[in-house]
FIKOLZA-1660 file (N, C-alpha, C; in steps of 0.1 Angstrom, whole numbers, plus 5000, padded with zeros to 4 digits):
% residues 132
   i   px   py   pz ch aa at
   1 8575 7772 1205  A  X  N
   1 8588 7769 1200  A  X CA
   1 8588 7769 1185  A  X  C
   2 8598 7780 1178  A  X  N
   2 8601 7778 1168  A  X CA
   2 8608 7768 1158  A  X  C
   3 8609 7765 1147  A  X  N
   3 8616 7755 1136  A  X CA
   3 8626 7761 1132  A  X  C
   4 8640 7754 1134  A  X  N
   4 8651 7759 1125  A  X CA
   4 8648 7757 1109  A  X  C
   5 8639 7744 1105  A  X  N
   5 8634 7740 1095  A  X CA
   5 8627 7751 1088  A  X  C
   6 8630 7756 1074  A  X  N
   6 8622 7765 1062  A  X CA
   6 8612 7754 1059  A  X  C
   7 8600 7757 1056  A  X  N
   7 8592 7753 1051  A  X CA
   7 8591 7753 1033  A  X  C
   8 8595 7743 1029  A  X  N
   8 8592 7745 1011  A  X CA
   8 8587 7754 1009  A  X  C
   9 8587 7767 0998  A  X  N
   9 8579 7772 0990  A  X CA
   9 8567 7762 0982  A  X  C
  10 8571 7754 0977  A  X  N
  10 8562 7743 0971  A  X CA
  10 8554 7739 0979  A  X  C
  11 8558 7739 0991  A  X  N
  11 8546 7728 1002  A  X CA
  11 8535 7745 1008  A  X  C
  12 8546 7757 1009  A  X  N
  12 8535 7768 1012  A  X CA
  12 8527 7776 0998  A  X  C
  13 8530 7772 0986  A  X  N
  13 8521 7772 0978  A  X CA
  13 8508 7765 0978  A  X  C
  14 8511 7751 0979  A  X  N
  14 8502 7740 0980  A  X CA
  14 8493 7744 0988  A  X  C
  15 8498 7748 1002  A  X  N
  15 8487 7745 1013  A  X CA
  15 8482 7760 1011  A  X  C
  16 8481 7771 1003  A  X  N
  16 8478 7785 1000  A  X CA
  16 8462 7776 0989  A  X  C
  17 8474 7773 0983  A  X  N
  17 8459 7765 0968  A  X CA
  17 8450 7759 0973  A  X  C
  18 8449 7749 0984  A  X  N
  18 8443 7740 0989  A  X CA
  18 8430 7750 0999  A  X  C
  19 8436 7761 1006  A  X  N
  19 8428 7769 1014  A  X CA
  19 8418 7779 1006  A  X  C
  20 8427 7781 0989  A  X  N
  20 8420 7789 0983  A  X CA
  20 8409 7781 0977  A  X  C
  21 8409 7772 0974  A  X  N
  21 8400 7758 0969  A  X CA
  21 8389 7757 0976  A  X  C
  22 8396 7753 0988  A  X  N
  22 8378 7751 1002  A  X CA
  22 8369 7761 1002  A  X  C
  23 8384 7775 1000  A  X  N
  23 8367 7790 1002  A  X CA
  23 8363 7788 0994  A  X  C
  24 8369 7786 0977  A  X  N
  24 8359 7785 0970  A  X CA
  24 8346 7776 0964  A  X  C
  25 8349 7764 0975  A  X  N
  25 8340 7755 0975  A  X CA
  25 8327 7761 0985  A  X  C
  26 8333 7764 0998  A  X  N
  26 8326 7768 1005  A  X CA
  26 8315 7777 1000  A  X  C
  27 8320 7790 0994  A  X  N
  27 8312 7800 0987  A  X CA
  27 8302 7791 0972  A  X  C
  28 8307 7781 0967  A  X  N
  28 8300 7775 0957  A  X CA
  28 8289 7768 0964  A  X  C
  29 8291 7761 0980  A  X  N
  29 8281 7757 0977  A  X CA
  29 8268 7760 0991  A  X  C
  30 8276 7776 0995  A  X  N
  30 8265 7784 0999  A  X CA
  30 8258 7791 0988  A  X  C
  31 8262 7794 0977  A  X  N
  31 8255 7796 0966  A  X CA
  31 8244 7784 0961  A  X  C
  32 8249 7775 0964  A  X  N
  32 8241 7761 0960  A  X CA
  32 8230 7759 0966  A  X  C
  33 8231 7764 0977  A  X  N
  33 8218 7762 0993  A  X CA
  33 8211 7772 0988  A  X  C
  34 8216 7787 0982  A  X  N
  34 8208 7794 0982  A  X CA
  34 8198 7789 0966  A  X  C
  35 8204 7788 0957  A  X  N
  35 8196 7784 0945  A  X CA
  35 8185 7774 0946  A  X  C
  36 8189 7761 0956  A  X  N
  36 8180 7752 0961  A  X CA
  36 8168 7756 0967  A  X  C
  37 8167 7771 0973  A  X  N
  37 8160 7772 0984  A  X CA
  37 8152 7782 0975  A  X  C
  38 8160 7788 0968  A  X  N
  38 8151 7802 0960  A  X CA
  38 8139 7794 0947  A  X  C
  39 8143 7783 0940  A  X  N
  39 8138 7775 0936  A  X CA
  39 8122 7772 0933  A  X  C
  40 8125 7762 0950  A  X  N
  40 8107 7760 0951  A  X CA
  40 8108 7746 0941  A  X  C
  41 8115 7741 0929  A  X  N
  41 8111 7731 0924  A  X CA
  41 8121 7724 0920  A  X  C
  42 8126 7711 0916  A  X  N
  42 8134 7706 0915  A  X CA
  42 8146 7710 0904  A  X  C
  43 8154 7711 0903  A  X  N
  43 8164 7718 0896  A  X CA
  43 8175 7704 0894  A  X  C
  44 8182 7704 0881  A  X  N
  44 8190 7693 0873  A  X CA
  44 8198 7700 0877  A  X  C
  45 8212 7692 0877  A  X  N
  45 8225 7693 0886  A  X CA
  45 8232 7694 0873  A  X  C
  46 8227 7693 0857  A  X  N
  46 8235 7704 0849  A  X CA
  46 8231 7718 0849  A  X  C
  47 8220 7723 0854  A  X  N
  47 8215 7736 0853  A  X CA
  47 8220 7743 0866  A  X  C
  48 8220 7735 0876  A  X  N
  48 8227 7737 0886  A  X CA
  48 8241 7739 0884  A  X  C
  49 8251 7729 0879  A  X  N
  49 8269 7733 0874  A  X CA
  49 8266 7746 0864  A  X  C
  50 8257 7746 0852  A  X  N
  50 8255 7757 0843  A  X CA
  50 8254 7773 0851  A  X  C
  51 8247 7776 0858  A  X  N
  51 8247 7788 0869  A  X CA
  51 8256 7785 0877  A  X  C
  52 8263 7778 0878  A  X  N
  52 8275 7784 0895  A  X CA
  52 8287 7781 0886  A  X  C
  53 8291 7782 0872  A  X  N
  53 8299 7779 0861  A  X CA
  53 8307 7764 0863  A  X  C
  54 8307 7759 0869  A  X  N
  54 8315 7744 0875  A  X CA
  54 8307 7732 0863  A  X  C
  55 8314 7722 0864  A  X  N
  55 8312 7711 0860  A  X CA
  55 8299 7701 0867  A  X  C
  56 8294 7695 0862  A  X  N
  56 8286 7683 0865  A  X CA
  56 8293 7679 0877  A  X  C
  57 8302 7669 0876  A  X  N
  57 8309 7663 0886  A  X CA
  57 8313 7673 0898  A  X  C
  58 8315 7683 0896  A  X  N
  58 8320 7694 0913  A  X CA
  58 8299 7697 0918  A  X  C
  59 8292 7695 0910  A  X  N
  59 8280 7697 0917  A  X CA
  59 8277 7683 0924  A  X  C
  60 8279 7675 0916  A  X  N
  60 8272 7662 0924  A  X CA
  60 8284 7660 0939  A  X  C
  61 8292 7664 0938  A  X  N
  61 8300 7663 0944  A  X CA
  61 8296 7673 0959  A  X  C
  62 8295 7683 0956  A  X  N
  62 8291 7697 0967  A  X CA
  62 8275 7688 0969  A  X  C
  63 8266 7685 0965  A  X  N
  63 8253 7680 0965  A  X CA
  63 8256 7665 0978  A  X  C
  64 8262 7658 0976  A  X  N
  64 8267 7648 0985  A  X CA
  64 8273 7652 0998  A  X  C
  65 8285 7664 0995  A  X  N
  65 8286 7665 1009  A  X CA
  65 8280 7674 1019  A  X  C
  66 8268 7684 1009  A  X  N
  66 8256 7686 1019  A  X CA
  66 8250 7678 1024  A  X  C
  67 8249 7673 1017  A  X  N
  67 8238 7655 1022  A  X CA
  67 8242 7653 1031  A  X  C
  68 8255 7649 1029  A  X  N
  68 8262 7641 1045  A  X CA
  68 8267 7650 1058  A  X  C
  69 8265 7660 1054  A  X  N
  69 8266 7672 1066  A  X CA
  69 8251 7678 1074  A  X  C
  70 8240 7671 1065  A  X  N
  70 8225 7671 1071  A  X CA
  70 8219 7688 1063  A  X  C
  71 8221 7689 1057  A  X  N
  71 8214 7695 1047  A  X CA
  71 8206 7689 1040  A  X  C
  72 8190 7689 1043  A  X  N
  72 8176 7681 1038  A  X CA
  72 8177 7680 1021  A  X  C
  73 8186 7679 1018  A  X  N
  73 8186 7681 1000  A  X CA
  73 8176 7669 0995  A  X  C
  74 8163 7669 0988  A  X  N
  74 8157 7657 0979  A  X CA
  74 8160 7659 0968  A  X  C
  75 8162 7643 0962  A  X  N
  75 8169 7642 0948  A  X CA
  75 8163 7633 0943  A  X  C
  76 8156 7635 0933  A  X  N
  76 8150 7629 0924  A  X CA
  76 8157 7622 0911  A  X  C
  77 8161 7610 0907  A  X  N
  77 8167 7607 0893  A  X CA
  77 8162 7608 0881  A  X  C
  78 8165 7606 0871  A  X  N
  78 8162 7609 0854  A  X CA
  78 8155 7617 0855  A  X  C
  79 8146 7618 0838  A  X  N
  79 8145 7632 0831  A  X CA
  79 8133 7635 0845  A  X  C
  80 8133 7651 0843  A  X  N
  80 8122 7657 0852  A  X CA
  80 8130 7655 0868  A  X  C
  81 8138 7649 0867  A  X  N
  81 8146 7648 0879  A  X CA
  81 8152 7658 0885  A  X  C
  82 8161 7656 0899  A  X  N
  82 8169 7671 0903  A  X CA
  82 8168 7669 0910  A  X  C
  83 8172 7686 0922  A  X  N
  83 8174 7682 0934  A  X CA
  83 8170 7695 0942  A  X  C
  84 8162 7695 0950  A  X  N
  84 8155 7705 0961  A  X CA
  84 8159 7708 0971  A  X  C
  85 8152 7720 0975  A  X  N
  85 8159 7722 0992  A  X CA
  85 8144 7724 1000  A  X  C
  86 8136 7712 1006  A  X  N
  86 8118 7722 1011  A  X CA
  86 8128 7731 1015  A  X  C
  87 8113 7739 1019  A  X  N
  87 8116 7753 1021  A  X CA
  87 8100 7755 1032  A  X  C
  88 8100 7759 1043  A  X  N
  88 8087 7764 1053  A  X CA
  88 8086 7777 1039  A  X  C
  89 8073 7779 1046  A  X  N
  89 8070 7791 1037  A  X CA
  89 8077 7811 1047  A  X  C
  90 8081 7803 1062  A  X  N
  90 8095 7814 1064  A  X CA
  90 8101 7807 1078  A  X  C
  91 8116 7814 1075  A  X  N
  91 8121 7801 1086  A  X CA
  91 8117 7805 1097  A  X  C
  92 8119 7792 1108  A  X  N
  92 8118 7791 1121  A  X CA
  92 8131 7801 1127  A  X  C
  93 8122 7810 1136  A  X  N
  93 8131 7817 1149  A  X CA
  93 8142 7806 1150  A  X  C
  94 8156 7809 1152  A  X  N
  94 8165 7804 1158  A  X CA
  94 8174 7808 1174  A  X  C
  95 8179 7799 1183  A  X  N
  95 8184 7810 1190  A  X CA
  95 8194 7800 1194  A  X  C
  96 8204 7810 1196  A  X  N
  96 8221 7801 1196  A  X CA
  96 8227 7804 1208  A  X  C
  97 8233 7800 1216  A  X  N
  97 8238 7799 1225  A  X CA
  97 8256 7813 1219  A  X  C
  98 8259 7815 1230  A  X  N
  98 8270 7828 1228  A  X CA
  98 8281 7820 1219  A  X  C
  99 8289 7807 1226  A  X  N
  99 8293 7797 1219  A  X CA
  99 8290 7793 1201  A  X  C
 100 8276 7790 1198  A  X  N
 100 8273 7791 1189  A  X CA
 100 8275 7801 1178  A  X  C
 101 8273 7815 1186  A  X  N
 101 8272 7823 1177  A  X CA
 101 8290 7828 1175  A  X  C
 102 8296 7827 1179  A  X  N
 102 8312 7827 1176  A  X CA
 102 8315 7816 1171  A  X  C
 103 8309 7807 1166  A  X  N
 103 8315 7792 1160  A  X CA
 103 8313 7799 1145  A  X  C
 104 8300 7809 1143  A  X  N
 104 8296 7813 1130  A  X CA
 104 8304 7822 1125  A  X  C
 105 8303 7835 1138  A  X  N
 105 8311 7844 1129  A  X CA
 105 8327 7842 1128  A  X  C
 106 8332 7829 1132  A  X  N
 106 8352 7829 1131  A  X CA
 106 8345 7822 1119  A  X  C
 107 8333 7812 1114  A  X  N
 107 8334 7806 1102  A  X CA
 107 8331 7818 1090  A  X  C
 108 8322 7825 1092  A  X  N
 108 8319 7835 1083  A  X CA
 108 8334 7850 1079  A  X  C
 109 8341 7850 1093  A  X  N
 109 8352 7855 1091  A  X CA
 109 8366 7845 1080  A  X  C
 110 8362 7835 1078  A  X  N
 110 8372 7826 1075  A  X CA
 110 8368 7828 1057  A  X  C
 111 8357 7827 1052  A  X  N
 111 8348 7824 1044  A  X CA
 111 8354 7843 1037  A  X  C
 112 8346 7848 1044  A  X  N
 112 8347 7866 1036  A  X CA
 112 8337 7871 1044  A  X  C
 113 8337 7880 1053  A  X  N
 113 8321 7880 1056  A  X CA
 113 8314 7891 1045  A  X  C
 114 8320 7892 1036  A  X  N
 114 8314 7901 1026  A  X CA
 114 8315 7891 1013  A  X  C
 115 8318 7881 1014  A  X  N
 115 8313 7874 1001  A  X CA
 115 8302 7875 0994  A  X  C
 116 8293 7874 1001  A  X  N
 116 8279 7874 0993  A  X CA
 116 8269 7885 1002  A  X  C
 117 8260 7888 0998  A  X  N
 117 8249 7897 1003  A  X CA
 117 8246 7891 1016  A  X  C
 118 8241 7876 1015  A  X  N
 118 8233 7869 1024  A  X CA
 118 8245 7869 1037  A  X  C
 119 8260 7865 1035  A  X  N
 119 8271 7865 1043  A  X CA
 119 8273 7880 1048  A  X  C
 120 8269 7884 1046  A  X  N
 120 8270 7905 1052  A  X CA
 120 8263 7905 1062  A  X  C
 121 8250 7899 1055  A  X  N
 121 8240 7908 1065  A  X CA
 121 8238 7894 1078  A  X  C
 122 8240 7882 1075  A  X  N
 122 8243 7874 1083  A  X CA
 122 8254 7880 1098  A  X  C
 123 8269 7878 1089  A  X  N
 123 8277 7889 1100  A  X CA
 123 8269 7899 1112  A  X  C
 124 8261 7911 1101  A  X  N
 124 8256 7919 1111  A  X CA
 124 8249 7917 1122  A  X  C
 125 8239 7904 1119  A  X  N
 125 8227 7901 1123  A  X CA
 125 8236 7893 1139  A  X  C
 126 8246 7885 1135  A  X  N
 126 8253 7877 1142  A  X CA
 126 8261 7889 1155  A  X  C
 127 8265 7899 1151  A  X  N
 127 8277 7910 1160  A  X CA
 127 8265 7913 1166  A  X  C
 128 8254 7921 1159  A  X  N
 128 8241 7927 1167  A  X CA
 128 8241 7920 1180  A  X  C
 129 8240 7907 1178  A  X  N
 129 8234 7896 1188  A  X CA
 129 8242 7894 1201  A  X  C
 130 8253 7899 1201  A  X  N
 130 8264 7896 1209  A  X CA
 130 8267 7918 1212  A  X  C
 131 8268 7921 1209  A  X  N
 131 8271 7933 1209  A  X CA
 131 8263 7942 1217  A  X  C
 132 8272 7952 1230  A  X  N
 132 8260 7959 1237  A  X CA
 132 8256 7969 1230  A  X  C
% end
C-alpha cells in the first residue's frame, strides 16, 4: 500500500547522508581491520586517524565498536601503547553455511563490492562458492 503523503526532501536528504555516512564508516573501518592485521605490532590510534585521514575521536570510536561486535582488538594505554589485531600466522579454513554466505554477499553488495581489493576478491571467492 502506497502513501498519499510526499516524503520531505529534507528528511530524504537526511536519510541519503546518514546511509552515505555508515558506508563510509563501514569502508573506514574495514580499512581499520586491515591495518590492524597487516601490522603485527601495536599501532597509536593517532597514527591510526593519521592513515585513514579521520580524527582521533572517529578512531577510538570505530576501535570500540569493533570491540563490541567481537573483533579480538588488544589495546594497550600510554606512550608505546595502541592497538592490535593477533593474527595466526594464516587464517583458519572457514566454511559457511548457504545462508551465511548470502548474509555476506547482500552485506558486501550494500558496502561496494568493489570498494577495496580485499572486497573484490572476497565477492568472487563468495559467488564461486555458491555458483555451479
Amino acid at each position: 500500500m502506497t502513501s498519499d503523503r510526499a516524503v520531505p526532501a529534507t528528511q530524504l536528504a537526511a536519510e541519503s547522508r546518514d546511509n552515505h555516512l555508515t558506508l563510509r564508516r563501514v569502508e573506514r573501518q574495514h580499512r581499520l581491520i586491515e591495518l590492524l592485521g597487516a601490522a603485527g605490532q601495536r599501532i597509536s590510534s593517532a597514527e591510526l586517524a593519521r592513515q585513514l585521514g579521520v580524527g582521533l575521536r572517529t578512531v577510538e570510536r570505530d576501535l570500540a565498536r569493533l570491540r563490541e561486535s567481537g573483533v579480538p582488538i588488544e589495546a594497550a594505554p600510554g606512550a608505546g601503547g595502541g592497538s592490535r589485531l593477533p593474527r595466526l600466522a594464516a587464517p583458519l579454513p572457514v566454511v559457511f553455511s548457504f545462508e551465511e554466505i548470502a548474509a555476506m554477499i547482500a552485506s558486501l553488495v550494500a558496502l561496494g563490492p568493489t570498494a577495496t581489493q580485499s572486497s573484490a576478491s572476497a565477492m568472487r571467492a563468495l559467488v564461486r562458492s555458491i555458483a555451479p
